[in-house]
Each structure stands twice: as C-alpha cells, then as structure tokens.
N, CA, C and O of each residue as an XYZ file, in Angstrom:
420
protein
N     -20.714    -31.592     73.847
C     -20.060    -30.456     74.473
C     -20.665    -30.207     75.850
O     -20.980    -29.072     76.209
N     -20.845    -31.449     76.727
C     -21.479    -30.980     78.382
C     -20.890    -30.157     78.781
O     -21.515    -29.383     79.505
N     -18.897    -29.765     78.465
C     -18.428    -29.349     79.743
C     -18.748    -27.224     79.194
O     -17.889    -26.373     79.425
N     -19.912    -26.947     78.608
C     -19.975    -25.671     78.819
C     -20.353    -25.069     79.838
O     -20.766    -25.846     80.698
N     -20.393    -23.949     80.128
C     -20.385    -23.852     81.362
C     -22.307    -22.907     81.361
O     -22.717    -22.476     80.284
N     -22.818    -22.816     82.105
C     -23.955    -22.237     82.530
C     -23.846    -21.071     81.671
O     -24.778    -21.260     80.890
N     -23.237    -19.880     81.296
C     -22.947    -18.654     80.599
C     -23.142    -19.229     79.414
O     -24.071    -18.960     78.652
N     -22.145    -20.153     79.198
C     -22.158    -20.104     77.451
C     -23.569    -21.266     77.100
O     -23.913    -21.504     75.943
N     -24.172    -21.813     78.171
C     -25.604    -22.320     77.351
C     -26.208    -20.937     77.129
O     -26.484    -20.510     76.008
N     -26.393    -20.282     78.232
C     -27.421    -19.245     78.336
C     -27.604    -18.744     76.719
O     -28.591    -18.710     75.983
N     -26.150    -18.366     76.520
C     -25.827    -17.170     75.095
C     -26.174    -18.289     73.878
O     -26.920    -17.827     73.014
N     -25.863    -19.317     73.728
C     -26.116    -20.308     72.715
C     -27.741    -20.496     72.715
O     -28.256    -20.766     71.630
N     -28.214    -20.426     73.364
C     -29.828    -20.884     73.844
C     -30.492    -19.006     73.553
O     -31.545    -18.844     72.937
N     -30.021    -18.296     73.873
C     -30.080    -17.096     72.843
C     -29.584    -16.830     71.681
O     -29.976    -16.196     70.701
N     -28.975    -17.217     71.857
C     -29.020    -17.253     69.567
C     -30.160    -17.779     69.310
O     -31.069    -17.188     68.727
N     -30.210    -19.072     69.776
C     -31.331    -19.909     68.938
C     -32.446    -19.907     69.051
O     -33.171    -20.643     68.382
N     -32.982    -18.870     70.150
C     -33.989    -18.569     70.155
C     -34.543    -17.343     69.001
O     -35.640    -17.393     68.445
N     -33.335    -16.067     68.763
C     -33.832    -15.414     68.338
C     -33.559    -15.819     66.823
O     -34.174    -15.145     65.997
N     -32.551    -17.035     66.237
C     -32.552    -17.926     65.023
C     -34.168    -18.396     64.877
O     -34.703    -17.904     63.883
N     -34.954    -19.180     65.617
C     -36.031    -19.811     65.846
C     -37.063    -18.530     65.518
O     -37.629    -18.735     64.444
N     -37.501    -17.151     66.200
C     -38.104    -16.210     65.786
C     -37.989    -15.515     64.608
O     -38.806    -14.692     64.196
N     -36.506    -16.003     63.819
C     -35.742    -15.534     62.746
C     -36.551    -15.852     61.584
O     -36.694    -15.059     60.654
N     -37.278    -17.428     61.641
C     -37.462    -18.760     60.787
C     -35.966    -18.811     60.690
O     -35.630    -18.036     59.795
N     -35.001    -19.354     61.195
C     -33.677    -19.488     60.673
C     -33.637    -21.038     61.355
O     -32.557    -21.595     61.156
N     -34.778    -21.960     62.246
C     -34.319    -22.763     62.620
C     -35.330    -23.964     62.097
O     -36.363    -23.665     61.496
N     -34.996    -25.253     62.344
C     -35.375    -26.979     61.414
C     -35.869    -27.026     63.252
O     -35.139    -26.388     64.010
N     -36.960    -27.703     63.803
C     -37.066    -28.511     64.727
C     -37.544    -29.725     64.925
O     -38.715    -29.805     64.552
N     -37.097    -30.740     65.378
C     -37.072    -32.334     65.070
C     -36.442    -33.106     64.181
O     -35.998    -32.778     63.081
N     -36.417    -34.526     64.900
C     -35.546    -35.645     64.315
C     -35.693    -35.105     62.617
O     -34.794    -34.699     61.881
N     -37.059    -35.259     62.346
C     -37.385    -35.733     60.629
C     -37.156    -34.427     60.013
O     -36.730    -34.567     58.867
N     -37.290    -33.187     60.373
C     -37.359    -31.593     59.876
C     -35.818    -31.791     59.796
O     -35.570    -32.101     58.631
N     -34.623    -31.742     60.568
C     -33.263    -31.797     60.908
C     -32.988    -32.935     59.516
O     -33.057    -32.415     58.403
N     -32.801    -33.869     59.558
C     -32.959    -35.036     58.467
C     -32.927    -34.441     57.049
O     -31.935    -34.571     56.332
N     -34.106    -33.744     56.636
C     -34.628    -33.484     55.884
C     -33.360    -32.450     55.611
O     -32.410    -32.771     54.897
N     -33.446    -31.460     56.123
C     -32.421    -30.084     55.889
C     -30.916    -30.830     56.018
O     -30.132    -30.261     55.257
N     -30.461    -31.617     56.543
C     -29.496    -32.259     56.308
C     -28.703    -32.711     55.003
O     -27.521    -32.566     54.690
N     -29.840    -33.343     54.321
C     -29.966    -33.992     53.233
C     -30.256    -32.997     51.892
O     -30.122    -33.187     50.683
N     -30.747    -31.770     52.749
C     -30.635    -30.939     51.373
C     -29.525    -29.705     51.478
O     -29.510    -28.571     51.000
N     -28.459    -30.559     52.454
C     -27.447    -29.251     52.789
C     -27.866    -28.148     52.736
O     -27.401    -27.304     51.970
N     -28.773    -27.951     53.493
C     -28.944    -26.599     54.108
C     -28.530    -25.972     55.844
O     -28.579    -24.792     56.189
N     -28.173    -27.047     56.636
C     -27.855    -27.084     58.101
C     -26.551    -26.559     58.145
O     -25.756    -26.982     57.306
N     -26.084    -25.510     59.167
C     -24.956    -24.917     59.330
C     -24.200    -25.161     60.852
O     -22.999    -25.127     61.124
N     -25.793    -25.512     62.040
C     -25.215    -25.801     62.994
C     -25.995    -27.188     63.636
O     -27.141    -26.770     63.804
N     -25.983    -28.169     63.943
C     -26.976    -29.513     64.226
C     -26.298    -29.818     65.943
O     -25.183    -30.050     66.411
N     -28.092    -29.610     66.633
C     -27.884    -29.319     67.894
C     -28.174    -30.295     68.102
O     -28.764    -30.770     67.132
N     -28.087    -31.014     68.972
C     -28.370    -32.440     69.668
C     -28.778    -32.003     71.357
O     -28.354    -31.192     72.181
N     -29.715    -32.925     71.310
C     -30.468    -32.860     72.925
C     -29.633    -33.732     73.778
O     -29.003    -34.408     72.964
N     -29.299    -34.072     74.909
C     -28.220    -34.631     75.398
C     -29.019    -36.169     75.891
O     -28.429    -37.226     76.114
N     -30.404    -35.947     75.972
C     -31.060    -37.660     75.778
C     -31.875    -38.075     74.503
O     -32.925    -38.690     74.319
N     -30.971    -37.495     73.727
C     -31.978    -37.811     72.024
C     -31.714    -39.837     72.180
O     -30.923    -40.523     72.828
N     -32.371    -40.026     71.614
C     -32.160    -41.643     71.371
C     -31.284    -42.000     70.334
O     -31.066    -41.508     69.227
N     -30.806    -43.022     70.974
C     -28.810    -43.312     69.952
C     -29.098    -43.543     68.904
O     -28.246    -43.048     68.166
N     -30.238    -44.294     68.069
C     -30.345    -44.292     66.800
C     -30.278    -43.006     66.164
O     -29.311    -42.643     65.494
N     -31.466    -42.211     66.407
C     -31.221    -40.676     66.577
C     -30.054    -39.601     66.262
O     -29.953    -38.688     65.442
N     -29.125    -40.175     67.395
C     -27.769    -39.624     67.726
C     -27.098    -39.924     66.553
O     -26.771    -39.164     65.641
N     -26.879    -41.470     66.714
C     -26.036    -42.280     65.198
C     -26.417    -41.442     63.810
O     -25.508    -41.094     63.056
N     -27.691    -41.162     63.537
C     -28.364    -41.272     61.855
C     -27.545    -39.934     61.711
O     -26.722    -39.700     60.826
N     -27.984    -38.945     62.927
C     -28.086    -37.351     62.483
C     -26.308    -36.812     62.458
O     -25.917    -35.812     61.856
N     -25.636    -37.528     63.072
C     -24.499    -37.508     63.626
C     -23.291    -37.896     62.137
O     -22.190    -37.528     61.727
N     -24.296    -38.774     61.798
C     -23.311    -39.411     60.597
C     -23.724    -38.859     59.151
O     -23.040    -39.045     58.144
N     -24.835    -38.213     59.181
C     -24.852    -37.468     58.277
C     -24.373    -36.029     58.089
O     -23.963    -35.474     57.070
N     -24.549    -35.509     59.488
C     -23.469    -33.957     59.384
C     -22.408    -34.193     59.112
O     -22.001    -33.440     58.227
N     -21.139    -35.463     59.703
C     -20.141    -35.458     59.581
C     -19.768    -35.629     58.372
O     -18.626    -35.247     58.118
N     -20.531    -36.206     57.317
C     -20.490    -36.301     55.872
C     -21.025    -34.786     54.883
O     -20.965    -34.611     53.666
N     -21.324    -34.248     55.523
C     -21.665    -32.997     55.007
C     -20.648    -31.403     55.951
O     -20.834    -30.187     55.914
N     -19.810    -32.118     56.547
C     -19.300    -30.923     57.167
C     -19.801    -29.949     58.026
O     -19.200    -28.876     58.089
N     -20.776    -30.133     58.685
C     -21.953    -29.912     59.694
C     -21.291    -29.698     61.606
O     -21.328    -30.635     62.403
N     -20.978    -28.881     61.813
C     -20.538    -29.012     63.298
C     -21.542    -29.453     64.248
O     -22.563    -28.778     64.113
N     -21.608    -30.059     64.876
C     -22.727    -30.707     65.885
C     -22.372    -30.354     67.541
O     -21.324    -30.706     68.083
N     -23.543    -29.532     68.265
C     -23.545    -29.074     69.524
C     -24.502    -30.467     70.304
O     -25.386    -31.195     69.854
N     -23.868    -30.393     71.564
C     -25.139    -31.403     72.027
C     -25.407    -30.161     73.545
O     -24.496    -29.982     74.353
N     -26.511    -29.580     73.649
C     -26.611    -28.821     73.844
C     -27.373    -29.046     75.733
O     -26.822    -28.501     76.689
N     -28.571    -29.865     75.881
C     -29.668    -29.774     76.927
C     -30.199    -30.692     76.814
O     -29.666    -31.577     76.146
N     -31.352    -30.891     77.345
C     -32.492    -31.895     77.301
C     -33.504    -32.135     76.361
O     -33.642    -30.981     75.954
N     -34.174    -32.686     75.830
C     -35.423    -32.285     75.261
C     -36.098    -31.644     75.221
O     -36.585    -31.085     74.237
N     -36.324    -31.540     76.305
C     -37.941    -30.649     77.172
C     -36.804    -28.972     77.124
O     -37.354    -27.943     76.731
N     -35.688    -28.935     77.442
C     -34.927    -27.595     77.268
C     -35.168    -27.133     75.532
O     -35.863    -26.294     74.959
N     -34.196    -28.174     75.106
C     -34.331    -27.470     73.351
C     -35.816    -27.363     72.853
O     -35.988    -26.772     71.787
N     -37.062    -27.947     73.606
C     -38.135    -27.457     73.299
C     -38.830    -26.269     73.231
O     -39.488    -25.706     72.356
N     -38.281    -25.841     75.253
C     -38.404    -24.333     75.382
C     -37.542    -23.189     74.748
O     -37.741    -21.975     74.697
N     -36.732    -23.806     74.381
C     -35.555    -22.591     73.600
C     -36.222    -22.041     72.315
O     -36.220    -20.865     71.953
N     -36.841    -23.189     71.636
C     -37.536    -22.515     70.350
C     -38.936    -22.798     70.753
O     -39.401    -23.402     69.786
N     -39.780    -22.698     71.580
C     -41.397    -22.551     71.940
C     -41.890    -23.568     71.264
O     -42.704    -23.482     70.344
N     -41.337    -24.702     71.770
C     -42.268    -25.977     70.857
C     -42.272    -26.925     72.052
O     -41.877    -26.631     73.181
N     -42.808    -28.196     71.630
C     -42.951    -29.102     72.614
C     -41.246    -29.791     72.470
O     -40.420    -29.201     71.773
N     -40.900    -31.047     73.199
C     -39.955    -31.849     73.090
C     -39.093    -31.806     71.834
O     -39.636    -32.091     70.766
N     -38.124    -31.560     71.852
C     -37.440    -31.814     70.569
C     -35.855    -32.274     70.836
O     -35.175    -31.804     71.747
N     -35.438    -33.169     69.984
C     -34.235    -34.329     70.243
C     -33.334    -33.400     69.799
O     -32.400    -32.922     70.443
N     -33.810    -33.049     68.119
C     -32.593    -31.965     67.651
C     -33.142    -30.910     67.001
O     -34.295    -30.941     66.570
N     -32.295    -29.821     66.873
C     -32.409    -28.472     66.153
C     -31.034    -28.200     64.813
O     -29.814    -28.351     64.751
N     -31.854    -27.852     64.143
C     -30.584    -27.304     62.708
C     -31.229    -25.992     62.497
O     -32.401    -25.708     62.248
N     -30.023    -25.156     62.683
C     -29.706    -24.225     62.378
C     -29.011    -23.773     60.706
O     -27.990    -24.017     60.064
N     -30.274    -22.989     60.532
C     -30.042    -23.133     58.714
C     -29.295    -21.406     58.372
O     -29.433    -20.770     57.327
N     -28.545    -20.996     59.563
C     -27.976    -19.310     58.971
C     -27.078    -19.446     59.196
O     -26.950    -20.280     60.093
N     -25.985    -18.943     58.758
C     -24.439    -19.041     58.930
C     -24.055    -18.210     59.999
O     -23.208    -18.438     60.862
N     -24.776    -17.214     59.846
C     -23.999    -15.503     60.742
C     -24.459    -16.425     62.253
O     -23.551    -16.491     63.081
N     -25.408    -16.917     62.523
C     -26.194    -17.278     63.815
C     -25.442    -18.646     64.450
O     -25.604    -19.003     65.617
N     -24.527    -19.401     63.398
C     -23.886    -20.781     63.641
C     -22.299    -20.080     63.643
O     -21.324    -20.715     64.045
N     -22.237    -19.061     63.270
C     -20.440    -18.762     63.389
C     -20.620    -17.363     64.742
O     -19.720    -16.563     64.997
N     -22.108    -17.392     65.487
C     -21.581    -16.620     66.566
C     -21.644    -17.679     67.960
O     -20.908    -17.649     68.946
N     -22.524    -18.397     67.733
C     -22.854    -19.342     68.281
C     -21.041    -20.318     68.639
O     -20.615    -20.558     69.768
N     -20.415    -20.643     67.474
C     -19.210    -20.904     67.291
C     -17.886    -19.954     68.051
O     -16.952    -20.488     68.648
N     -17.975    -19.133     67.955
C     -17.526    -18.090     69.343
C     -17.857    -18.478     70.788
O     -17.035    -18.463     71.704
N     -18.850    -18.747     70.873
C     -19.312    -19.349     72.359
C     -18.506    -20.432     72.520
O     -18.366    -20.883     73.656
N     -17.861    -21.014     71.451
C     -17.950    -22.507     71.782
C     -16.245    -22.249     72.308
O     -15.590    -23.187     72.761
C-alpha cells in the first residue's frame, strides 16, 4: 500500500504505536510467524525493504489465514513506531486497533 499518502501513515503509525504501548503488538520476522500460526494476528504490517523470503513466508501465511497485510515504511521506521530497534514486520493482535487502522486504509 505505498500509494498512502503522508496523513494516513501518520494515523496508522499512531494506532500502532499506542497498539505497541497497549501490549496489543508481535514485533519481528519470528514473533509475527509465531502469532500467525497461532491465529492470533488481525493486522500483518510489512516494512517496505523486509527481505523477499520474508515477504513470501509471512505473506503466504496471512493469506491462508485471512490476515489483511499493510506494507507500511522502512525498517528503521516500523522500529521507531513501536520503540524497538529494526523490524521487517509487525502483527497486530486487537481487532478494534486493525478495523480502525482499516478506515485509514
């Protein structure tokens, strides 16, 4: 989803921050994976230079679980959004926070 516009990262990148302060958020490849696999993910964010294996694994498992997938920023961005270092992807494990987020979209 590159073509959002500057506004609607801002508001998406606020959700997930205050999802992330919530505990409402998974950060990284293997954490994301993991919550995937135990259908618990409601929204699966993608970094816009995650690595294609990466892209492929996480990509093909939401779509098998019904999982909407954002590709959101950079690494080093979805890092600062939830106060961590680098991160490829984020899952979002709350519904109310992935269906406002879904409004943005």
């Amino acid at each position: 989803m590159s073509n959002l516009s500057d506004e609607q990262k801002s508001r998406i990148a606020g959700y997930l921050g205050l999802a992330q302060k919530a505990g409402r958020i998974v950060a990284g490849d293997q954490m994301v994976k993991e919550a995937l696999l135990k259908n618990r993910l409601h929204l699966l964010v993608l970094a816009d230079d995650v690595a294609e294996t990466v892209r492929r694994e996480l990509t093909a498992l939401a779509a098998e679980r019904n999982v909407a997938i954002l590709t959101l920023a950079s690494k080093d961005q979805l890092g600062l959004i939830v106060g961590k270092s680098r991160r490829g992807a984020l899952g979002l494990l709350d519904s109310g926070f992935a269906a406002a987020i879904a409004k943005i979209i």
